[in-house]
C-alpha positions as CSV (number, residue, x, y, z in Angstrom):
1,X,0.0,0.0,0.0
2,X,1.3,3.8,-1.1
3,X,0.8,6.7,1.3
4,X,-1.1,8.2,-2.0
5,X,-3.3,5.0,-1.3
6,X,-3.4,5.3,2.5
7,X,-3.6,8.8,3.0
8,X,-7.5,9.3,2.7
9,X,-7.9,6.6,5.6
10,X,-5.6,8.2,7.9
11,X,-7.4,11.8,6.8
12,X,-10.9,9.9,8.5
13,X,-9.2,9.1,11.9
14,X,-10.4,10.5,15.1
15,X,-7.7,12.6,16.8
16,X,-7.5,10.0,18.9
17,X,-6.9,7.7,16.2
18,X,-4.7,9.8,14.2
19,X,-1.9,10.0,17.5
20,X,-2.1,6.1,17.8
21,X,-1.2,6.2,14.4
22,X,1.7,8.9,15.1
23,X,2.8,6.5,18.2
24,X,3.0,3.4,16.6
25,X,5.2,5.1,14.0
26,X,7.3,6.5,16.2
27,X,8.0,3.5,17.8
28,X,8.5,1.6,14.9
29,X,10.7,4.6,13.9
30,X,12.8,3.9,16.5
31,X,12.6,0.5,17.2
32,X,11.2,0.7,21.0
33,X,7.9,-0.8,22.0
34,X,6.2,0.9,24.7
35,X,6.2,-2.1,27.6
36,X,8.7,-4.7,25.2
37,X,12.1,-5.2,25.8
38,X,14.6,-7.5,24.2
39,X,18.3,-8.6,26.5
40,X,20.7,-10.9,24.8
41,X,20.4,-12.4,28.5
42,X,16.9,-12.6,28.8
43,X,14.9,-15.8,26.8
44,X,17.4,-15.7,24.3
45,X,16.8,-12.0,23.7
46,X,13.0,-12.9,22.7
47,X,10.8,-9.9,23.1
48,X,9.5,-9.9,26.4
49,X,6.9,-8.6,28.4
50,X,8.5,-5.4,30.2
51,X,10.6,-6.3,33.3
52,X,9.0,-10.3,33.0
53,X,10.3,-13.3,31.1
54,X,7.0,-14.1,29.3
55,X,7.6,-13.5,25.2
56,X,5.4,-12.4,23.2
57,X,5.4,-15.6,20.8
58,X,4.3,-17.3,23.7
59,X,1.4,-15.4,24.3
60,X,0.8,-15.2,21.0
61,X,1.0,-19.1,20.6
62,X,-1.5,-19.0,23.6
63,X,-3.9,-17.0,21.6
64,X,-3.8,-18.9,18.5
65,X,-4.5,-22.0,20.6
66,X,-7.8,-20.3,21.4
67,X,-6.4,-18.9,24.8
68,X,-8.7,-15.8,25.9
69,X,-7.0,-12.3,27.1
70,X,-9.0,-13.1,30.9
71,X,-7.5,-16.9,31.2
72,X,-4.1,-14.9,29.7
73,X,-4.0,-12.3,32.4
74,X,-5.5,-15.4,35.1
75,X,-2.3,-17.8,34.2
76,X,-0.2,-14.7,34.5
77,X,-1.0,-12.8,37.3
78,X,1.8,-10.1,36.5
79,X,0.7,-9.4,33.7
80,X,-1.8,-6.4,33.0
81,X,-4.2,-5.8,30.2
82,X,-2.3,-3.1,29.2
83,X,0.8,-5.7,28.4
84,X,-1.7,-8.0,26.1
85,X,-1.9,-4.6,23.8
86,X,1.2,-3.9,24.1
87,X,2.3,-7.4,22.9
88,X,-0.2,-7.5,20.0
89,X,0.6,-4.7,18.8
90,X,4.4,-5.8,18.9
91,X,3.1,-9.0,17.3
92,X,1.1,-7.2,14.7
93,X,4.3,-5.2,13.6
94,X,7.0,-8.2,13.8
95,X,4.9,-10.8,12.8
96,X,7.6,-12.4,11.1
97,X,10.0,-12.6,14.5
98,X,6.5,-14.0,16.0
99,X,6.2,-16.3,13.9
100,X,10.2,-17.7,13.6
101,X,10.0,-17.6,17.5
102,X,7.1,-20.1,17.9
103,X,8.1,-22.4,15.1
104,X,11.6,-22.6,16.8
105,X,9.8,-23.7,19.8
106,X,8.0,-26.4,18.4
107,X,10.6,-27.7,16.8
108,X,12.4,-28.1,20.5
């Protein structure tokens, strides 16, 4: 898709909308993910769930195996609701890391 293509869509945002959009760029900009972090030390330097060890492909792989975001945040009482968005989003933008990650995991 071209901005020329995109442009009238992002035109119809709300405000509020319209600075999602402008966060999730910026953070894609610079490759920092509001509540994701990524150590060499940490799960193999997976992205993780900030200051936790639980990755993202895992969570994902939990969703995918019809998982809901309330027996998510029951399993994993650290967790807040605001780290499931955070981690789909991440997801949503690196869904080829995602996916990598879980298929080296079931291959183990």
């Amino acid at each position: 898709m071209t901005l020329r293509e995109l442009q009238p869509q992002l035109l119809a945002l709300t405000p509020a909308e319209k600075s999602q959009v402008i966060q999730l760029l910026a953070q894609s900009l610079s490759n920092t993910w509001q509540g994701i972090e990524k150590n060499p030390k940490v799960m193999g330097g997976d992205a993780c769930i900030r200051q936790t060890r639980i990755p993202v492909w895992l969570l994902v792989s939990l969703q995918r195996q019809g998982a809901s975001e309330a027996y998510i945040l029951e399993d994993y009482p650290t967790l807040s609701a605001a780290d499931l968005v955070n981690a789909w989003l991440y997801a949503e933008t690196h869904a080829d890391e995602i996916e990598i990650a879980i298929q080296r995991q079931e291959a183990a």
